[in-house]
C-alpha positions as CSV (number, residue, x, y, z in Angstrom):
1,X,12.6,-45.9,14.7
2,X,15.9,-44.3,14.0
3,X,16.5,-40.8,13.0
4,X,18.0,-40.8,9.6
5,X,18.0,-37.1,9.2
6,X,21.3,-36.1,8.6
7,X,23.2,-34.9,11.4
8,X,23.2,-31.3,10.9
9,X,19.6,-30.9,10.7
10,X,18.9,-33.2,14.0
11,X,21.3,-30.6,15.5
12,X,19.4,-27.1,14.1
13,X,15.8,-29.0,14.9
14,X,17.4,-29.5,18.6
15,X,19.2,-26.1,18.3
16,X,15.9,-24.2,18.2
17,X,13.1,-26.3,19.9
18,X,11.3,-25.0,22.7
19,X,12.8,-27.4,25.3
20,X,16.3,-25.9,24.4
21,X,17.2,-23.0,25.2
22,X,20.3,-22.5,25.0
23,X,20.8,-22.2,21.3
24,X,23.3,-20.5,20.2
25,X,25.8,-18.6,22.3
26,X,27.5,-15.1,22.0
27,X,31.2,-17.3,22.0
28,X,29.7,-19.6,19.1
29,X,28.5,-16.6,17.1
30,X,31.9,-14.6,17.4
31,X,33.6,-18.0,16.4
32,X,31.3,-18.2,13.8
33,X,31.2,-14.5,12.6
34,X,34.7,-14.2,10.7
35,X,33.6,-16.9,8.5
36,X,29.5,-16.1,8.2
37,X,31.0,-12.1,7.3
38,X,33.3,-13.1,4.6
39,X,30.9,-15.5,2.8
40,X,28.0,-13.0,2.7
41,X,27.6,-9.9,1.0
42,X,26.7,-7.8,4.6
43,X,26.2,-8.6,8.1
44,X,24.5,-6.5,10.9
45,X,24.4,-7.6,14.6
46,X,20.8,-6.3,16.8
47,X,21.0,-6.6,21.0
48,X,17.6,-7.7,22.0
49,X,15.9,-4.5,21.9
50,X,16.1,-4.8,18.1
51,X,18.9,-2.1,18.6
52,X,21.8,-2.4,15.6
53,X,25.0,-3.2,17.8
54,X,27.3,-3.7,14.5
55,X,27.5,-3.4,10.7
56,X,30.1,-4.2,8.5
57,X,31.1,-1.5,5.9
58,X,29.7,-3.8,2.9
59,X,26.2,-4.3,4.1
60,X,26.2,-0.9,5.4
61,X,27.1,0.5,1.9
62,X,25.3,-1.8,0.3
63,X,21.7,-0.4,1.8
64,X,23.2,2.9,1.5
65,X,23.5,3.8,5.2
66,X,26.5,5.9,4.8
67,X,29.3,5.1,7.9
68,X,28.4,2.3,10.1
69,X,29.4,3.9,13.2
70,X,26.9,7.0,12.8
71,X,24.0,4.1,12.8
72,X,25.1,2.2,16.1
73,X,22.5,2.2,18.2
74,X,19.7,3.0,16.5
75,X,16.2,0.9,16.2
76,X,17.4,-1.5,13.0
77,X,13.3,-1.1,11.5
78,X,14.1,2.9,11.7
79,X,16.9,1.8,9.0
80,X,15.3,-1.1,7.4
81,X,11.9,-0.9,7.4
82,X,11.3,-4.3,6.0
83,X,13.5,-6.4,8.3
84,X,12.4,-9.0,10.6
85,X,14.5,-8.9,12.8
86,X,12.7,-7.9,15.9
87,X,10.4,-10.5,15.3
88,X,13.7,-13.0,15.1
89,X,14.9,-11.5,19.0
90,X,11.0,-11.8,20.1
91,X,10.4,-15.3,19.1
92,X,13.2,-16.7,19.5
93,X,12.9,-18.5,16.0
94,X,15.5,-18.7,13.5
95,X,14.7,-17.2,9.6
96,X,17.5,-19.1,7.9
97,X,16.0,-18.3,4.6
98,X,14.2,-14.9,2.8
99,X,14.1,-12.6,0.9
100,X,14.1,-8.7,1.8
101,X,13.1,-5.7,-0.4
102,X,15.2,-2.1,0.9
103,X,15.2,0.4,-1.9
104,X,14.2,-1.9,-4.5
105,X,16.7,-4.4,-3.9
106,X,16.1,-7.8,-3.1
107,X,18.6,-9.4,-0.7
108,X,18.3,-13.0,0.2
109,X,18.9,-13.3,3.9
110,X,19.4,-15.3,6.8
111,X,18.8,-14.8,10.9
112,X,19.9,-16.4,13.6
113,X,18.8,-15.3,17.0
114,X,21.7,-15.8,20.2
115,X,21.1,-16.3,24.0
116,X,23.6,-16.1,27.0
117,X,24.6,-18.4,29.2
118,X,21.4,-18.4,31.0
119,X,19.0,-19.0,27.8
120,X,17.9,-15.1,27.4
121,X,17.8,-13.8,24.1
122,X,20.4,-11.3,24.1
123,X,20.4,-10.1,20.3
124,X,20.1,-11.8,17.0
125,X,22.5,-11.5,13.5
126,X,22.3,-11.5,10.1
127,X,23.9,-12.2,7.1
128,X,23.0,-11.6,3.4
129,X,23.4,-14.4,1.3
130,X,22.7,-13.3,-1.9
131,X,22.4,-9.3,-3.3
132,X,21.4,-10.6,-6.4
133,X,18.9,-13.1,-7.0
134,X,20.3,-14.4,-10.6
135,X,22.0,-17.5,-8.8
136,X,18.8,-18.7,-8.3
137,X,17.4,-19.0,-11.1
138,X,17.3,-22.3,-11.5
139,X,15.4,-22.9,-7.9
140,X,13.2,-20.3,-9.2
141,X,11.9,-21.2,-12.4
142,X,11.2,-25.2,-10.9
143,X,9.3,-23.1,-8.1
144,X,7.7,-21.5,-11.1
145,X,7.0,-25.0,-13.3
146,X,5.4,-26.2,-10.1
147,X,3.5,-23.0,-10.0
148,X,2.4,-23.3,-13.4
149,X,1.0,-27.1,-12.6
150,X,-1.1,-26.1,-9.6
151,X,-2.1,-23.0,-12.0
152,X,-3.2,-25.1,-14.6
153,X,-5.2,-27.8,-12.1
154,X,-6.9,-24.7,-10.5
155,X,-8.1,-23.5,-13.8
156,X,-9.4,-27.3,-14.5
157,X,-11.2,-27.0,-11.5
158,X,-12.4,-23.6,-12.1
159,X,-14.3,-24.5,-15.5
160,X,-16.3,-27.0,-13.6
161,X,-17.5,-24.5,-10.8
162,X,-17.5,-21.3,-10.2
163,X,-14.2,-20.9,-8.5
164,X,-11.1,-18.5,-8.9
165,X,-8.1,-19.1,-11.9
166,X,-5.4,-16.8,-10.1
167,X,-3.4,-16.8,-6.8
168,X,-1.6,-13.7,-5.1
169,X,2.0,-15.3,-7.0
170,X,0.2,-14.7,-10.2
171,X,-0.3,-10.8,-9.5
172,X,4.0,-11.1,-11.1
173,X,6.5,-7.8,-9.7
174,X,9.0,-7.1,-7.0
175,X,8.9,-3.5,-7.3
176,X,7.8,-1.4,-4.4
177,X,5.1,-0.2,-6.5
178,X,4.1,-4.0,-6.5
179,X,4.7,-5.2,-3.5
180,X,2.4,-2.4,-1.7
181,X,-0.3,-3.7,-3.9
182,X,0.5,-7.1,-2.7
183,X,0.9,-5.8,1.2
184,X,-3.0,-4.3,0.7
185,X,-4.2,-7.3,-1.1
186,X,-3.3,-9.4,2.2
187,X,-4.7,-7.1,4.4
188,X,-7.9,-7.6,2.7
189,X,-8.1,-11.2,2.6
190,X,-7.2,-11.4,6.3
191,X,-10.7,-8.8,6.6
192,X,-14.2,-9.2,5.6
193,X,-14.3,-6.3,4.2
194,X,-15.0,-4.1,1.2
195,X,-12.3,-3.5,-1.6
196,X,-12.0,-1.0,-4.3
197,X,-9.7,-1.7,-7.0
198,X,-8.4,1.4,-9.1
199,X,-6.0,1.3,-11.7
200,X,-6.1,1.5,-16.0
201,X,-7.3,-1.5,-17.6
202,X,-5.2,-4.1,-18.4
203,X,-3.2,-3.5,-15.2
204,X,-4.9,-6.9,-13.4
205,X,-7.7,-6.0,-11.6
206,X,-9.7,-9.3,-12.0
207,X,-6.4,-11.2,-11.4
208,X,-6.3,-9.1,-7.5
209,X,-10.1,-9.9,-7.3
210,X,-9.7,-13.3,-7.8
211,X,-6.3,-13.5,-5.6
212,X,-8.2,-11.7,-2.6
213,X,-10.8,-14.2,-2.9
214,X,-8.7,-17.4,-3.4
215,X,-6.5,-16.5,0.0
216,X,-9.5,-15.2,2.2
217,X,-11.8,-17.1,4.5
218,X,-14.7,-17.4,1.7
219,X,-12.0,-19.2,-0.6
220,X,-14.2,-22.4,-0.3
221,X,-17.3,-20.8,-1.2
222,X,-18.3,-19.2,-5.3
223,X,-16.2,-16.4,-7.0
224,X,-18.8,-14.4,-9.3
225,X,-17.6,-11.8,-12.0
226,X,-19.7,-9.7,-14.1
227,X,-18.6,-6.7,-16.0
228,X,-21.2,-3.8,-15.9
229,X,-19.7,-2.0,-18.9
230,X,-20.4,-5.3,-21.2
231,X,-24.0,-5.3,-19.6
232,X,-26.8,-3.5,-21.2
233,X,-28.4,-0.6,-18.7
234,X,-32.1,-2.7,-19.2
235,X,-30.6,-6.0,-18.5
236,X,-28.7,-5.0,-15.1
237,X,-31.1,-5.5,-12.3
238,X,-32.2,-8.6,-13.7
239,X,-28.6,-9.8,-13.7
240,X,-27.5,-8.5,-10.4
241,X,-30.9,-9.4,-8.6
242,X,-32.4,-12.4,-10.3
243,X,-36.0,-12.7,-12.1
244,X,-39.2,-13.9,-10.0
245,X,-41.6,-16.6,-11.7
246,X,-43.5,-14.2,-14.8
247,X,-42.0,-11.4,-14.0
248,X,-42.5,-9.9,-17.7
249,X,-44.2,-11.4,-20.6
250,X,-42.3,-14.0,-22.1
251,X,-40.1,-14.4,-18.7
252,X,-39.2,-17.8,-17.9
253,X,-41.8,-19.4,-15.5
254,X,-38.9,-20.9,-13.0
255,X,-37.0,-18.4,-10.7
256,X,-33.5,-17.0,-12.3
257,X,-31.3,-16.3,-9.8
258,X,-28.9,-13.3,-10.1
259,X,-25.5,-12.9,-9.6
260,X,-25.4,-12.0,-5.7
261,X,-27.6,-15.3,-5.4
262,X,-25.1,-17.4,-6.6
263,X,-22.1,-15.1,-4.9
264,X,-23.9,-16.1,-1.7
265,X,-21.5,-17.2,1.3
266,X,-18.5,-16.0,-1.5
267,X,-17.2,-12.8,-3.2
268,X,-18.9,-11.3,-6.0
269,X,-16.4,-9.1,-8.0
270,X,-18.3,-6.1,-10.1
271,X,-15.5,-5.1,-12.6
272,X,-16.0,-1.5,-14.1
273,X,-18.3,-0.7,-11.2
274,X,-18.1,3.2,-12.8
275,X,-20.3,2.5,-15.9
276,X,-23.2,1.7,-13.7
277,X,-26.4,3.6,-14.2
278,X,-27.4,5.9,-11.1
279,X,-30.8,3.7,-10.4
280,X,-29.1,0.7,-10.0
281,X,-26.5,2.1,-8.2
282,X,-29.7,2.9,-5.2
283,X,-30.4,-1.1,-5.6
284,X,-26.8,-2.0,-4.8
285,X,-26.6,0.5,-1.8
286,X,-29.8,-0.8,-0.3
287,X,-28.4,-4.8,-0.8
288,X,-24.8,-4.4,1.0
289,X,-26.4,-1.7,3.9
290,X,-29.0,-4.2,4.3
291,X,-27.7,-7.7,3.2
292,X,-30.9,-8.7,1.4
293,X,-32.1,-8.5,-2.4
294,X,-35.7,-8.4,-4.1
295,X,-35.7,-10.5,-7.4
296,X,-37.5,-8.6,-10.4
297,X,-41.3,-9.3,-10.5
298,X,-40.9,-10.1,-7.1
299,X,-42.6,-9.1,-3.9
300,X,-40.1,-11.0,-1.3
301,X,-36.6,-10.2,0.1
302,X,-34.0,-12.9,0.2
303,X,-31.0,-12.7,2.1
304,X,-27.7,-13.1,1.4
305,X,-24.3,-12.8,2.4
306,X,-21.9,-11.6,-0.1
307,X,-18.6,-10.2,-0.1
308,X,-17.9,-7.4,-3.0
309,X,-14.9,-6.5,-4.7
310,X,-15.4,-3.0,-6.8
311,X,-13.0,-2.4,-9.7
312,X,-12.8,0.4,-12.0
313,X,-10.6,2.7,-14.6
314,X,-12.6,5.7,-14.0
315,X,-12.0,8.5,-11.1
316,X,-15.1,7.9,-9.3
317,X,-14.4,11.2,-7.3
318,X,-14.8,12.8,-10.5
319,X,-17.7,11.6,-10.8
320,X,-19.6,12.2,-7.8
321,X,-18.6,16.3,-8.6
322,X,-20.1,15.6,-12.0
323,X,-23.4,13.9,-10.1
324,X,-22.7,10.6,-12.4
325,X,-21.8,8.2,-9.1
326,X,-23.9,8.4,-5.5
327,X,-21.3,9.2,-2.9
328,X,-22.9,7.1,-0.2
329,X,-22.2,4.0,-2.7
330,X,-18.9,5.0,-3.2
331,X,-18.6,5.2,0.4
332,X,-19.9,2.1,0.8
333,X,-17.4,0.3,-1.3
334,X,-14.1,1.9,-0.8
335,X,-14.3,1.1,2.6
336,X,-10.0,-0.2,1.4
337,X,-8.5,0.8,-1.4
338,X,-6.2,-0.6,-3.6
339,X,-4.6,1.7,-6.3
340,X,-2.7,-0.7,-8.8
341,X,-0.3,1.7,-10.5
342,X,0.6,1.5,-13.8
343,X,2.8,-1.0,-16.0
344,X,4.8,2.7,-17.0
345,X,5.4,3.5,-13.3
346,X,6.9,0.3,-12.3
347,X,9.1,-0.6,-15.3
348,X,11.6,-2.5,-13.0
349,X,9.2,-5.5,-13.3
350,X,9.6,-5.9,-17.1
351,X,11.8,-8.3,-16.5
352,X,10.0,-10.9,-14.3
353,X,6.8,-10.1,-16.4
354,X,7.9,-11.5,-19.8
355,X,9.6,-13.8,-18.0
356,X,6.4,-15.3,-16.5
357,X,4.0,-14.1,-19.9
358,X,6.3,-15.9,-22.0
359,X,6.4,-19.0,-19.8
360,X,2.2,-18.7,-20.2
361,X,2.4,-18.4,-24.0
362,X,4.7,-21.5,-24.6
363,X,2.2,-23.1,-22.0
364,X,1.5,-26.3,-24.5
365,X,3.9,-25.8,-27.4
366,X,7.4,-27.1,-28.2
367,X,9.0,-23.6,-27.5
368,X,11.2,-22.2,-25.2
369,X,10.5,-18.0,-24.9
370,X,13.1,-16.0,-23.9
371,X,14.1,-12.4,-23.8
372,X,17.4,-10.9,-23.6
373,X,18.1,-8.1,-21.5
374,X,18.4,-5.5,-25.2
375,X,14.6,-6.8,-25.8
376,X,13.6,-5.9,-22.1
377,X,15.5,-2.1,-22.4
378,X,13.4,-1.8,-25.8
379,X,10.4,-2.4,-24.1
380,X,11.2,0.1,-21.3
381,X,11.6,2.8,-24.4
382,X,7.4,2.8,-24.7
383,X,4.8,4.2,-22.4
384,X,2.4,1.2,-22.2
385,X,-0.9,2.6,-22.7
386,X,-2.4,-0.8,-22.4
387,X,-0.4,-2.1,-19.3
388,X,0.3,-5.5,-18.6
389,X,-2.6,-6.9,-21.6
390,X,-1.0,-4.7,-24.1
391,X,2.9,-6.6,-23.0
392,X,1.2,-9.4,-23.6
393,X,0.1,-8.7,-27.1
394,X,3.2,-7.3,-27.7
395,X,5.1,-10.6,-27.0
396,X,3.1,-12.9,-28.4
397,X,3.0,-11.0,-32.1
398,X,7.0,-10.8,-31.4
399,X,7.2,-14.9,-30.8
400,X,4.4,-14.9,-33.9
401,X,7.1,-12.9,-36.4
402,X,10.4,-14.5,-34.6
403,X,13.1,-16.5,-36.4
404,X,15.6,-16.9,-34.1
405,X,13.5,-19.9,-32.1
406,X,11.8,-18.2,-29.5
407,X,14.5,-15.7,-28.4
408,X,13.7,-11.9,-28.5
409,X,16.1,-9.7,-28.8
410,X,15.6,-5.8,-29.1
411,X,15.3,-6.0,-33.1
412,X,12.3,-8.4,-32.5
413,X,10.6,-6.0,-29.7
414,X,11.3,-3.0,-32.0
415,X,9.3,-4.9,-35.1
416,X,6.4,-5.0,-33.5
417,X,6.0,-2.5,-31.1
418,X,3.8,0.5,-31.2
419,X,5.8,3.4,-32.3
420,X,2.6,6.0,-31.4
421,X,3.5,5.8,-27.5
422,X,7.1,5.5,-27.2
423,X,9.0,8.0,-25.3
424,X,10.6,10.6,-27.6
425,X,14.3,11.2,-27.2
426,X,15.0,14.4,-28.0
427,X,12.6,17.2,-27.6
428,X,13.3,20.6,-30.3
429,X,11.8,22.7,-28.1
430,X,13.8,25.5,-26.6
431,X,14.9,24.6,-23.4
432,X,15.9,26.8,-20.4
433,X,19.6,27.0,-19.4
434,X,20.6,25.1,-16.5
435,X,23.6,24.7,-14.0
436,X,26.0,22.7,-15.6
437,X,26.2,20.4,-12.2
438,X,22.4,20.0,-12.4
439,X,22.5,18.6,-15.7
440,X,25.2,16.2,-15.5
441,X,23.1,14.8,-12.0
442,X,20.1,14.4,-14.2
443,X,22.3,12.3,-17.1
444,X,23.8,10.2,-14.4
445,X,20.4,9.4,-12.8
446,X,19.0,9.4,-16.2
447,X,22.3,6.7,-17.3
448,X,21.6,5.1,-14.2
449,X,18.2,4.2,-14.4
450,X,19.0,2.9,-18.2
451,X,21.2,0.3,-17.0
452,X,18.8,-1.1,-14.3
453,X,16.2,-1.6,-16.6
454,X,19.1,-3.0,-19.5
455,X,19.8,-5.8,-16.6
456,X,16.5,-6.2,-15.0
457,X,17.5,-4.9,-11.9
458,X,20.8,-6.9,-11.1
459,X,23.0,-3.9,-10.1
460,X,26.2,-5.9,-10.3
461,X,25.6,-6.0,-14.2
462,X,24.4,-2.3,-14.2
463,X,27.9,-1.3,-12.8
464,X,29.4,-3.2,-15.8
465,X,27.6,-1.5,-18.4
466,X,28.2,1.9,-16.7
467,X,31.7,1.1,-16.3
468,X,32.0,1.7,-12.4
469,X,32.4,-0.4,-9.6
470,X,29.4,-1.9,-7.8
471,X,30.2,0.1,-4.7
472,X,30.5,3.1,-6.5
473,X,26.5,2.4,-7.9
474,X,25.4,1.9,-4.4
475,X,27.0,4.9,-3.3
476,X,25.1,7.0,-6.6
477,X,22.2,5.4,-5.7
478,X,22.1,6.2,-2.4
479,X,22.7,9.8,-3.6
480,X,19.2,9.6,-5.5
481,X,17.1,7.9,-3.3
């Protein structure tokens, strides 16, 4: 059968199969560089101990490196952190697409290792296609339709058993403050393993829980939730542990089986783990040391396999001083932790929240949400006592009370938001004097930050509201990082 692939991608599937070698040359990539360099936004050249052997100015300002000849030389992760190119010159393997966080940025990229005229990897380049990730929006948003199709058949399936509603995608933010939560939520579905998840409510616990579970060797098997604040203290050990056969007067004569029983083989997820009474907590401690459980009324063990996933709002430490929480359970459970910070700490993610919340509110109706980039600044003016739940109250009470067909703009945010937690913006206290110097660098961080929240994060837009060149920004924000 013929190959009808078109000619270019016969050549890069031949370019970089194992039984070629050869790939592509130094000569090719110097003919190739002048051309690659002016197209992209930065390129940086790594010899094949991962060691940077050339930067242009642009890319080099652009991460805020300072003068690309002071850098030559060193290990490119002690720069970047979150580059891949080392694993590019180990493997041998091409990444001709991704996307790379330094400094909250988020540069699309592209890697291309290079061999000599013997086959050896001798170094590998890169160029950045994109520094700003507005010119794919439309790619995005069908990612994100398709996304919301396979969200909407999972939760389908999900009503029929007891199975998981959310992915890791749905956990929405490319902070750093978000993707470290991410990062940790990997490493625990790649290890059988205990989690603790801290962090005020409406920040997304269950939607982590579930994402853990859902991308974790147990994804196959149930997902059980129960919330032991909603529980009453008396009903607990029944729930967690099942009922034996006339356990009590008026208890059902067939076994009830509690919630590890039906977790077994899967994850049970115990939201609010902090409102659990002391004498239960001695239950739980004896059923994960020991992997077994004995049903109320019951004189038999049962065994069971379960994998738990602790959440809670309150500071467990705390606690333990206070005598409130056994320290050998909270041992026990926080064997990884996962602090999920705040929606006030990582207000650079406004933007790709309503975006995605708004997309989930219209789910089903013959509206279109969208924010403008004034609404998304307003929104950064309060402190978001209820995190990412409250945002969503917010927006849908602001689509409720909008005329202008969906579109919220900053006098639709201000309507309806809470004016007991926004930010004040003047204080009448008496304030101490300062250097002058020191307080015109706290306006300019102060102006800076403003505009990177007014435009969501796209710097080149930032500089145009500040009035300064984009590599003038870079340079500031190098300054402040």
């Amino acid at each position: 059968m013929n190959d009808i692939r078109p000619v270019g991608a016969r050549y890069m599937t031949q370019l970089f199969s194992d039984n070629n070698k050869s790939g592509l040359t130094r000569d090719l990539i110097e003919a190739l560089f002048p051309m690659f360099e002016e197209a992209s936004a930065g390129a940086i050249a790594v010899d094949c101990d991962a060691r940077i052997t050339w930067i242009n100015s642009s890319y080099s300002h652009l991460l805020g490196l300072g003068d690309p000849s002071t850098i030559i030389g060193k290990p490119v992760r002690q720069l970047i952190p979150h580059t891949r190119m080392p694993e590019v010159v180990e493997t041998g393997k091409p990444l001709l697409l991704d996307i790379m966080e330094h400094n909250q940025q988020q540069l699309v990229v592209t890697r291309l290792p290079y061999y000599d005229d013997n086959g050896k990897i001798v170094g590998a380049v890169a160029f950045v296609l994109y520094d700003d990730l507005q010119p794919l929006t439309p790619l995005v948003s069908k990612y994100r339709r398709l996304h919301q199709d396979l969200a909407a058949a999972r939760k389908a399936l999900a009503k029929k058993a007891r199975g998981t509603r959310y992915s890791l995608g749905d956990f929405v933010g490319a902070s750093p403050a978000a993707l470290e939560v991410k990062r940790r939520a990997r490493l625990a579905a790649g290890r059988d393993m205990p989690v603790l998840l801290l962090g005020e409510t409406g920040t997304g616990k269950e939607v982590l829980a579930q994402a853990i579970h859902t991308v974790s060797g147990r994804a196959e098997k149930p997902f059980v939730g129960v919330n032991v604040a909603a529980i009453p203290d008396n009903l607990l050990e029944a729930e967690f542990f099942g009922v034996a056969p006339g356990a009590y007067t008026g208890a059902d004569r067939r076994t009830r089986e509690g919630k590890f029983q039906l977790a077994n083989g899967g994850t049970l997820f115990l939201d609010e783990v902090g409102d659990m009474p002391l004498p239960l907590q001695a239950k739980l401690l004896r059923a994960l040391q020991e992997g077994e459980i004995e049903p109320l009324g019951s004189n038999k063990v049962v065994s069971v396999d379960v994998r738990v996933i602790a959440a809670t709002s309150r500071n467990l430490e705390v606690m333990i001083s206070e005598g409130t929480f056994r320290s050998d359970l909270y041992y026990r459970l926080n064997v990884l932790e996962i602090p999920i910070p705040p929606l006030r700490d990582r207000l650079a993610d406004l933007g790709v929240l309503c975006e995605a919340l708004l997309e989930e509110i219209c789910e089903g109706l013959e509206l279109r949400g969208e924010i403008t980039d004034a609404g998304v600044s307003a929104l950064g003016s309060y402190d978001w006592p209820g995190n990412i739940r409250e945002l969503r109250n917010v927006l849908e009470r602001a689509m409720t009370m909008g005329e202008e067909g969906g579109l919220l703009d900053a006098d639709a945010i201000f309507k309806v938001l809470p004016r007991a937690g926004t930010r004040p913006v003047s204080s009448l206290a008496p304030q101490p004097v300062r250097p002058l110097s020191q307080t015109l660098a706290e306006a300019e961080a102060q102006a800076i930050e403003e505009a990177l929240v007014a435009s969501r994060g796209n710097r080149t837009r930032a500089a145009k509201l500040l009035g300064i060149s984009r590599s003038v920004l870079y340079e500031k924000l190098a300054k402040l990082s």
